[in-house]
VOGU-3710 file (C-alpha; in Angstrom, 3 decimals, decimal comma):
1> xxxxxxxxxx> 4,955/-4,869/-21,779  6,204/-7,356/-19,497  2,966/-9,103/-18,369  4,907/-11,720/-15,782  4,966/-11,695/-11,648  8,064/-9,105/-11,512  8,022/-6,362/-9,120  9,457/-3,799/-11,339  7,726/-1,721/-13,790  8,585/-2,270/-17,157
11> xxxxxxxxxx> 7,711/-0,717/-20,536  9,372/-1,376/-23,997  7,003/-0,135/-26,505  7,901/2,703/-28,103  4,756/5,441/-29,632  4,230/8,834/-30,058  0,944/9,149/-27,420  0,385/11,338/-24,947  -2,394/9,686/-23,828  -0,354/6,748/-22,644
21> xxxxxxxxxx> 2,627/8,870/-21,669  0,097/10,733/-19,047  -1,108/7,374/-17,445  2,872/6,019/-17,289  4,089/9,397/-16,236  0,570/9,248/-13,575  2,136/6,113/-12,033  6,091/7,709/-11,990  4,871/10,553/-9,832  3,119/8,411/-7,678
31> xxxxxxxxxx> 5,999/6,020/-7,266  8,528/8,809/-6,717  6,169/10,962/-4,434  5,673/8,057/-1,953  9,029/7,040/-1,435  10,577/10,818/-1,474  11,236/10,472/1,722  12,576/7,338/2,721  16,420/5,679/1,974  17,424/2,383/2,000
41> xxxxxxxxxx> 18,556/1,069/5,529  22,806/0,339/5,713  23,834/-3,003/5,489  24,877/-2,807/9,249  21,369/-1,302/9,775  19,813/-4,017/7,995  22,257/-6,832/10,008  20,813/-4,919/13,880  17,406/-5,201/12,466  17,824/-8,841/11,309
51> xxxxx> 19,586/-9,631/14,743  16,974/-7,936/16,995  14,530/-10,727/15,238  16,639/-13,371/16,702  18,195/-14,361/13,283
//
């Protein structure tokens, strides 16, 4: 496991446990269920947003 300040989950151990498939699989659904609903903004979206700022 990738133990450094990265903002992405990563995993590359490979076993046969369901134990620790559960508790990765626990933090999937919570990842997925929180952002179901959201997109990411359009580049000209991002640009107004950026603008309105002052930048």
């Amino acid at each position: 496991m990738n133990l450094n300040y990265n903002p992405r989950l990563e995993d590359l151990d490979i076993k046969d446990d369901p134990a620790l498939y559960s508790f990765f699989m626990a933090i999937l659904d919570e990842i997925f269920a929180s952002n179901e609903n959201r997109r990411q903004a359009t580049k000209e979206e991002r640009a107004a947003a950026f603008a309105a700022l002052g930048g």
